[in-house]
Structures are given as structure tokens and as C-alpha cells.
matplotlib code that plots the C-alpha trace (Angstrom):
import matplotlib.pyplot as plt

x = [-0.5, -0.7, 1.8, 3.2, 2.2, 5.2, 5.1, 7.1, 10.1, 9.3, 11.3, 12.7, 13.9, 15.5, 16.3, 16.3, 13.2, 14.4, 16.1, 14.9, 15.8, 19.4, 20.5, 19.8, 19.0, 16.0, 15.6, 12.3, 12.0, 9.3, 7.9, 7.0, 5.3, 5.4, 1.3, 0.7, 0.6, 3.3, 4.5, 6.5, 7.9, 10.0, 13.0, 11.0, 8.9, 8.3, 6.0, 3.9, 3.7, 1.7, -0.4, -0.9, -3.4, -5.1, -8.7, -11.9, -11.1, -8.1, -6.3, -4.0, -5.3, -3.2, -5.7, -3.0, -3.7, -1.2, 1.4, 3.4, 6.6, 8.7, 7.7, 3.9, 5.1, 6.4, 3.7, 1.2, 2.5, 1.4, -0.1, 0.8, 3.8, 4.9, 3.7, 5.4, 7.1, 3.0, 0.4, -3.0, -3.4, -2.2, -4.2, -2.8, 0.8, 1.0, 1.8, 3.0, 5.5, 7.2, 6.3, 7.6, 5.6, 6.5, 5.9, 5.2, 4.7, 1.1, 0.9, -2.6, -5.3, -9.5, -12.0, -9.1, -7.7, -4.2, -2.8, 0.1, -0.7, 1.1, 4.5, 5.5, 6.6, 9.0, 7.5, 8.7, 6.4, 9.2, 12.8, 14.6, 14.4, 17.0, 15.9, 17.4, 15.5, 15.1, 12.9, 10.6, 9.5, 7.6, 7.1, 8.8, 9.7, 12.1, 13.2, 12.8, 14.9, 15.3, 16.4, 14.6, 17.1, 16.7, 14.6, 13.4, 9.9, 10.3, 9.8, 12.3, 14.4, 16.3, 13.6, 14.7, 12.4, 11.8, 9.3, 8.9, 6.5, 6.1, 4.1, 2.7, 1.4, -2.1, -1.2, -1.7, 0.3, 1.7, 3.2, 5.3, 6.4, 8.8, 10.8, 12.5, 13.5, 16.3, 13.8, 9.7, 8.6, 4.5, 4.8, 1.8, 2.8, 0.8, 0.8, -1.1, -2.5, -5.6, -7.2, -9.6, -10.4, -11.7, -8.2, -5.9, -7.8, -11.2, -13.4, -14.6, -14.6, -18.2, -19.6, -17.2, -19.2, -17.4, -18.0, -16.1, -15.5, -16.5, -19.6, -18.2, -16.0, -14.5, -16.8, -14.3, -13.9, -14.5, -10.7, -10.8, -10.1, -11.2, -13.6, -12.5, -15.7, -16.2, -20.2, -21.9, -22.1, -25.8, -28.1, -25.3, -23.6, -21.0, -22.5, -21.0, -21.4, -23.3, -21.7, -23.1, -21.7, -19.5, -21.5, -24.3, -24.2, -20.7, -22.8, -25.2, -26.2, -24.3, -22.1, -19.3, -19.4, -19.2, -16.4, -14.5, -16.4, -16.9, -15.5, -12.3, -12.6, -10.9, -13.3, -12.6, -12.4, -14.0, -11.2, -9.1, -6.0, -3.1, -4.8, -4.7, -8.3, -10.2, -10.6, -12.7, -14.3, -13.9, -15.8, -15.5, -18.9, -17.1, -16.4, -13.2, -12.9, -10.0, -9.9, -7.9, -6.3, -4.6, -3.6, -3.8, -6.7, -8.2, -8.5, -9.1, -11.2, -10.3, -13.0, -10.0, -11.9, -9.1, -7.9, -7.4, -8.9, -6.0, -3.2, -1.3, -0.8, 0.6, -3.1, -4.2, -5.8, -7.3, -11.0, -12.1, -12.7, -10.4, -9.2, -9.8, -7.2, -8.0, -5.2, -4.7, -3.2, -4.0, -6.6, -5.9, -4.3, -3.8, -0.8, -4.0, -6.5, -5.7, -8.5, -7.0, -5.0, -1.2, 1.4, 4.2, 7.3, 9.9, 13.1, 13.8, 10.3, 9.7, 6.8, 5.8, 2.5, 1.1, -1.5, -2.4, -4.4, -5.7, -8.1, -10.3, -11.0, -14.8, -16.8]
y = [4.2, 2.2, 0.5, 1.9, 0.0, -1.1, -1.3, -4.4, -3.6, -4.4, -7.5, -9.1, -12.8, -14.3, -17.7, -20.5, -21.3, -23.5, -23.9, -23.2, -26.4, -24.2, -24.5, -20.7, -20.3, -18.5, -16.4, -16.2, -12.9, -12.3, -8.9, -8.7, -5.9, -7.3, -7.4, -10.5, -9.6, -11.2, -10.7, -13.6, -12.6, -14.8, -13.3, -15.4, -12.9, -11.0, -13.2, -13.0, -16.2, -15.6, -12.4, -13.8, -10.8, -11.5, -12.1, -11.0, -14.1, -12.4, -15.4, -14.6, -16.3, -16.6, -15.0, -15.2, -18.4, -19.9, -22.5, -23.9, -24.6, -23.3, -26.3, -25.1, -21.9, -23.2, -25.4, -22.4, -18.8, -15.4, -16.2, -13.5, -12.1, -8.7, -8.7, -6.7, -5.1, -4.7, -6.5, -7.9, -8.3, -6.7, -7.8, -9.9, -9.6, -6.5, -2.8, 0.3, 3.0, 6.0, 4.4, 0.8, -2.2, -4.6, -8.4, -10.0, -13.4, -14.9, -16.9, -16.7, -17.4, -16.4, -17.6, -18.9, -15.8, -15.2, -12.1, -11.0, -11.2, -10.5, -9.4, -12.7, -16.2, -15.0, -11.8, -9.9, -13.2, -15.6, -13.4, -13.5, -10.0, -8.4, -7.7, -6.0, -5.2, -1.7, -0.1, 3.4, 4.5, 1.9, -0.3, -3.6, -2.8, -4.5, -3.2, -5.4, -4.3, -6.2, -4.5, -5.6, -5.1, -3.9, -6.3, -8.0, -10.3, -8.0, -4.2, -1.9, 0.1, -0.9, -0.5, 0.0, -0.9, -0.5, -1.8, -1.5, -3.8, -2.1, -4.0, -1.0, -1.6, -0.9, -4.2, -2.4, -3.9, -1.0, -1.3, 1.6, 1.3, 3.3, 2.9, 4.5, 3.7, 5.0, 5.0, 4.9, 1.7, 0.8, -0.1, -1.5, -3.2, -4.7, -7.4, -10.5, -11.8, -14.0, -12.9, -15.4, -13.6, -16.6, -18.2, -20.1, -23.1, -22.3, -23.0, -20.5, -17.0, -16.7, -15.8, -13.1, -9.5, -6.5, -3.2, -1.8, 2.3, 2.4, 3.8, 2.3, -0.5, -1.7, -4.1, -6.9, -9.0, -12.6, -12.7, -10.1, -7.4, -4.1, -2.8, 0.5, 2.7, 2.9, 1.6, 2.1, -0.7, 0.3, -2.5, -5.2, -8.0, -5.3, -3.3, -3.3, 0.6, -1.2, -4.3, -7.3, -10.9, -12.2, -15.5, -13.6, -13.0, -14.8, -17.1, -15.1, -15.0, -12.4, -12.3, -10.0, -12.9, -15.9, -14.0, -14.6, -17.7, -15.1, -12.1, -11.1, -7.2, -4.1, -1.4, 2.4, 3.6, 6.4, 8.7, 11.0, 9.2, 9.4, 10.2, 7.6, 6.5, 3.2, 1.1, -1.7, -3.3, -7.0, -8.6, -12.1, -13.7, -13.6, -9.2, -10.0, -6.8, -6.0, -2.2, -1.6, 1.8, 3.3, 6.4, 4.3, 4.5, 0.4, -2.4, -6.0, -8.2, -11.8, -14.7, -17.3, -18.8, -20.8, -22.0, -25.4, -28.1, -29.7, -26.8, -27.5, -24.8, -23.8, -24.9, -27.4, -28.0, -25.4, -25.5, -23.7, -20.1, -20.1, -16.5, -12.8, -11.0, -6.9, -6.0, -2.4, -1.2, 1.2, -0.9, -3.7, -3.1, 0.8, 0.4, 0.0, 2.2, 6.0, 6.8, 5.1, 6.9, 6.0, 3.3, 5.0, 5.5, 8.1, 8.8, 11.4, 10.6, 8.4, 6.4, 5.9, 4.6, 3.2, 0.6, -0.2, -3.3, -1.9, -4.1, -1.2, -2.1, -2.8, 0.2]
z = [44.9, 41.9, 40.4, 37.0, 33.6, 32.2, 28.5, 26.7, 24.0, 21.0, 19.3, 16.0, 16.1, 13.1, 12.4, 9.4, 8.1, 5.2, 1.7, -1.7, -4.4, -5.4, -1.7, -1.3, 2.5, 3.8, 6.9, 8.7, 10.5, 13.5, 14.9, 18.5, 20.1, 23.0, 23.4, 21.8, 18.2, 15.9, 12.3, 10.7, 7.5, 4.8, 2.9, -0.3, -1.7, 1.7, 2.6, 5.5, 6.7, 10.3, 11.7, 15.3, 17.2, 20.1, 19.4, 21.5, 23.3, 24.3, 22.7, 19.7, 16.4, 13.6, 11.0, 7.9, 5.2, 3.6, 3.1, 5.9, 4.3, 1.6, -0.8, -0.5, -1.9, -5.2, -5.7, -4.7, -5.5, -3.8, -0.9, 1.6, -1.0, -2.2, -5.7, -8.4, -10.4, -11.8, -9.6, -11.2, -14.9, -17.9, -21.5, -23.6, -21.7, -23.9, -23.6, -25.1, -23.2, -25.4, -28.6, -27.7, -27.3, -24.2, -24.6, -21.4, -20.1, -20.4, -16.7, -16.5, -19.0, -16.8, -19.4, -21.8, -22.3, -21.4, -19.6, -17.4, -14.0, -10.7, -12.6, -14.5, -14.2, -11.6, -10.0, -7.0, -4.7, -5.7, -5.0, -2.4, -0.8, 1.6, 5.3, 8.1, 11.4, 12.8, 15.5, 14.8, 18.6, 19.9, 16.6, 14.9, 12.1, 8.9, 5.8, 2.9, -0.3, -3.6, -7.4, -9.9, -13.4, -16.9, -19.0, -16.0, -16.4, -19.6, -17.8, -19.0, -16.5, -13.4, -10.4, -6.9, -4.4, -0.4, 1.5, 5.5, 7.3, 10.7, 13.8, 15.9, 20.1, 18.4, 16.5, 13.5, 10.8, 8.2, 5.2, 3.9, -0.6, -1.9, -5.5, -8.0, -11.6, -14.2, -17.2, -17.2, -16.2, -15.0, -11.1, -9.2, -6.0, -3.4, -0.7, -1.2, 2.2, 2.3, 5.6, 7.8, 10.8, 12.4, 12.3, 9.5, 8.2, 10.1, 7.4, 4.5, 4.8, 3.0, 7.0, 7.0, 6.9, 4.9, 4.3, 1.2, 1.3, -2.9, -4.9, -8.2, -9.6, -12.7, -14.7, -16.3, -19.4, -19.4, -19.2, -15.9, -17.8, -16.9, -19.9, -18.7, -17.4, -13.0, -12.8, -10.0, -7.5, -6.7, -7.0, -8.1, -5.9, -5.7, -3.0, -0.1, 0.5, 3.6, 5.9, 3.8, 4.2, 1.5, 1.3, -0.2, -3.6, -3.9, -6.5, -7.8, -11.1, -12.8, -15.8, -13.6, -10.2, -13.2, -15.0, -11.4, -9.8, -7.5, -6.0, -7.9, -8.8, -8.3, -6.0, -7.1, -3.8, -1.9, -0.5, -2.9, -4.3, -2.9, 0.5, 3.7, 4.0, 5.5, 2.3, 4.1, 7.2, 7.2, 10.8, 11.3, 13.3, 16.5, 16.1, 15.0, 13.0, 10.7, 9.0, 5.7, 5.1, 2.1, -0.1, -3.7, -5.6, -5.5, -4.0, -5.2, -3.3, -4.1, -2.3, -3.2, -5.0, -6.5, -2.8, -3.0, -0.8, 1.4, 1.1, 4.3, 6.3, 9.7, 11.4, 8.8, 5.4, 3.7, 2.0, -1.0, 0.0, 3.0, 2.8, 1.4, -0.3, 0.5, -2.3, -2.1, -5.6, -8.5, -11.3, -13.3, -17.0, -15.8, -18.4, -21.4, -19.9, -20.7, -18.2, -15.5, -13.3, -14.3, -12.5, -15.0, -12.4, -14.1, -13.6, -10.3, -9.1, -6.0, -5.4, -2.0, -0.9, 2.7, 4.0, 6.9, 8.2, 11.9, 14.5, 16.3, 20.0, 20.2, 21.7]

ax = plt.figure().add_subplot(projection="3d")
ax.plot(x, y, z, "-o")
ax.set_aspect("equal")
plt.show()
């Protein structure tokens, strides 16, 4: 008679992780699932700071890149952060709700040409969110919470927002959004992890094959500015409609890949909005294989090609092009572009969205 399979609990474990400049102390949380996948997550922007899954080695790699303490953060923003209240760029810092213009802060300036980007000098990467631990079935899972007030970064209306990072047995890695707001306010959020499936500090991620589930994508400015129209992706560096490696056309000569020194462009994808669908097939050389899922209507795909050389992180130094951001979102300046479809939250709506970063067991 064989012996039953016993299946492990799942676990969170909580303990100090540091202290920002004011004193303020910050929590580390870490999901278990008992399988050998684990989830560490900061109170600091809800950052991920480690996505340990077990590789075809069987060995669990750490395939998250970033910085490996609290100081590498402020010196190097986002990296594996909730990004909000709007996520990507918005022209000029500038736009118009109801009749009123908004004035935002211009953090970031592609080509020389300043924009908003990522929610503002202090975006929802660099607060301090509030976490408490929970179980769903068989998954990890914490609830991060933070409210974002009136006039904050310069977005009118006080913006509640929920976000659940769940770690399942599959190791699947979900990530439930939900907010609401007292007046119309734009809302974009998305999580910005830079993925190297062959582990944290292993080199570039230029080996790395994807498929992207898109036909089209949205041409950009010199400044990264969508021009507004979806072109077709057929028989540009933008095709990944079939697995291609990243390296490939990273530098080719195109106006659109020099506008980002590389890959840094929002895909229109494939499945109906608001719909759960695979975004993305990202396989390291080894079959490491990561799938994306989501219901929102993009996704940018980010080479890091701003990655500096020598970031410490929790495996060592990083090198240019260490990591892939696969940042599921609506399109970048949706506030500008009528055509678009809308990130305007109003009052007695709810937003809710999921994505979910799966690793298939090879056939």
C-alpha cells in the first residue's frame, strides 16, 4: 500500500529587514508554499525582493533582480515595486480631467524630454504599505494596503488601494488590484519586477527567448511617448508573435529600438481586455520557462537597459541588461490619448485587475 503524499502548509514569516533614513522600520514578509518556491516582499513600495522557484535543476534560483538592501532602493527606485497611482509616462507631466488641467512632476526626461513617469517623485514604489498575512486554500497569500490622499504626486481624489500577492503550490505567483476613489482620478498600476530566469546577477538577459501574445504595438516619440496609432509588429524588431531571443534585434537599427536603447514599449495585447489571458512566454537557455497572464490591455517590455553595472544585489553585481520587466498595465499617456482605452477610476466604481506569473512543468 503506498504511503499517502502529504502536502506542506503553506507559511508567512515576518521579521526586520531594515530602517529607512527617518527611523521608520521596515518589515520583510516571506511566502512559503511549502514546495520550495518563496516570495519575499518589503513593506517599502511592496517590493518583491526574492522569487526563489525551483529550477529544472530542481534547485530553487532566485530569478528576481534587484537591490539587496534598503539603501539600494533609494539610490535605484522601482525595481520589483508596486508602481502607481499612474504607471509609465504621461507627456509633458500634463493632463486634463472635467475641464481641469493637472500639473505633474517631470522625473524623467528620454531624448531630453521630460514626462511623468511611474506616479511622481514619490510614487506608490517608495511608501510604506500596510501588510497583514492571510491564507486562500492552499495559497500564501498578504494583503498590502496604502491610501494615496487628495493632491497626492498632484492626482486629485483620495485613492484607496488593495493589492494581494498570493504564492500558489503551482508556484504561480498572482497578483490581485483593487481600488476605489472619491472623485475621477487616471489609475494605472502595475508591478515592476526585472525577471532573469537564469538567476539574480547571472549575466544579461539578451539569451533569454520570449514570445509576446501581440499583433500590434504602440510606436513612441523620441521622448517614449506613444504617437497614439497600434502598428503592426509584422516585419519590425517588434515581432515576437513567434519565440525570438531578446538579444536579436535589441540593437538594431531602428528609430523605435534607439528611441529606448532597446526594448522599452508597451505590446497591445492579443486577448480581449479585461479578460485573463497569457500575455508572454519568457524561456531562459536552460527551459526555465516563466508565462505572464493578465485581463489589462498592455504590457511593457523593458531590456533594463538602464541597469547599472555593479548594483549589489542579494547574488551579486548586476551588468547592463540584467533583467526584464513584463509590466502588465493599460498604455502609456492613456490620460492624452482619447483612443486609448481609459485608466479614469470614478467614484462607486471598483477597479480590480489580476496577473499572474506561472512556470508550466515541461511536457
Amino acid at each position: 500500500m503506498e504511503a499517502e503524499t502529504v502536502k506542506p502548509d503553506p507559511i508567512v514569516e515576518v521579521e526586520q529587514f531594515g530602517k529607512l533614513p527617518d527611523g521608520t522600520v521596515v518589515l520583510k514578509y516571506t511566502l512559503k508554499n511549502g514546495l520550495g518556491a518563496e516570495l519575499e516582499v518589503l513593506e517599502y513600495g511592496g517590493t518583491v525582493r526574492s522569487f526563489k522557484v525551483p529550477g529544472p535543476d530542481g534547485q530553487p534560483r532566485n530569478i528576481i533582480v534587484g537591490p539587496d538592501t534598503l539603501e539600494g532602493w533609494l539610490e535605484n527606485p522601482y525595481y520589483g515595486s508596486l508602481i502607481g497611482r499612474v504607471g509609465n509616462r504621461i507627456a509633458d507631466g500634463r493632463f486634463s480631467l472635467l475641464g481641469k488641467e493637472y500639473t505633474l512632476a517631470t522625473n524623467n526626461a528620454p531624448g531630453g524630454i521630460p514626462c511623468a513617469l511611474h506616479g511622481g517623485d514619490v510614487g506608490f514604489n517608495a511608501k510604506m504599505w500596510k501588510i497583514k498575512a492571510f491564507f486562500e486554500g492552499d495559497n500564501a497569500g498578504i494583503r498590502l494596503t496604502l491610501d494615496s490622499p487628495d493632491g497626492d504626486q498632484g492626482y486629485p481624489g483620495n485613492l484607496h488601494v488593495e493589492v494581494d500577492y498570493l504564492l500558489t503550490p503551482e508556484n504561480t505567483w498572482c497578483i490581485r488590484y483593487q481600488a476605489t476613489t472619491d472623485a475621477p482620478t487616471p489609475v494605472n498600476l502595475t508591478q515592476h519586477a526585472y525577471f532573469n530566469l537564469k538567476g539574480c546577477a547571472q549575466g544579461d538577459i539578451l539569451d533569454h527567448t520570449l514570445r509576446v501574445d501581440a499583433a500590434r504595438y504602440t510606436p513612441v516619440t523620441a521622448g517614449l511617448i506613444p504617437l497614439g496609432d497600434l502598428a503592426p509588429v509584422a516585419g519590425t524588431p517588434f515581432d515576437f508573435t513567434s519565440p525570438r531571443t531578446l538579444g536579436e534585434a535589441v540593437n538594431a537599427d531602428c528609430d523605435q529600438i534607439q528611441f529606448g536603447a532597446g526594448y522599452d514599449h508597451n505590446f497591445v495585447l492579443d486577448h480581449p481586455d479585461g479578460v485573463l489571458g497569457r500575455a508572454c512566454v519568457l524561456t531562459a537557455p536552460d527551459g526555465m520557462t516563466l508565462e505572464v497572464w493578465t485581463d489589462q490591455p498592455g504590457m511593457q517590455v523593458y531590456t533594463g537597459n538602464y541597469i547599472p553595472d555593479g548594483m549589489q544585489t542579494p547574488a551579486g553585481p548586476t551588468v547592463r541588461r540584467g533583467g526584464v520587466a513584463l509590466e502588465t498595465q493599460h498604455f502609456a499617456d492613456s490620460v492624452n490619448q482619447p483612443t486609448f482605452p481609459s485608466v479614469i477610476l470614478q467614484p462607486g466604481e471598483t477597479l480590480r485587475t489580476t496577473t499572474e506569473y506561472r512556470f508550466p512543468k515541461a511536457d
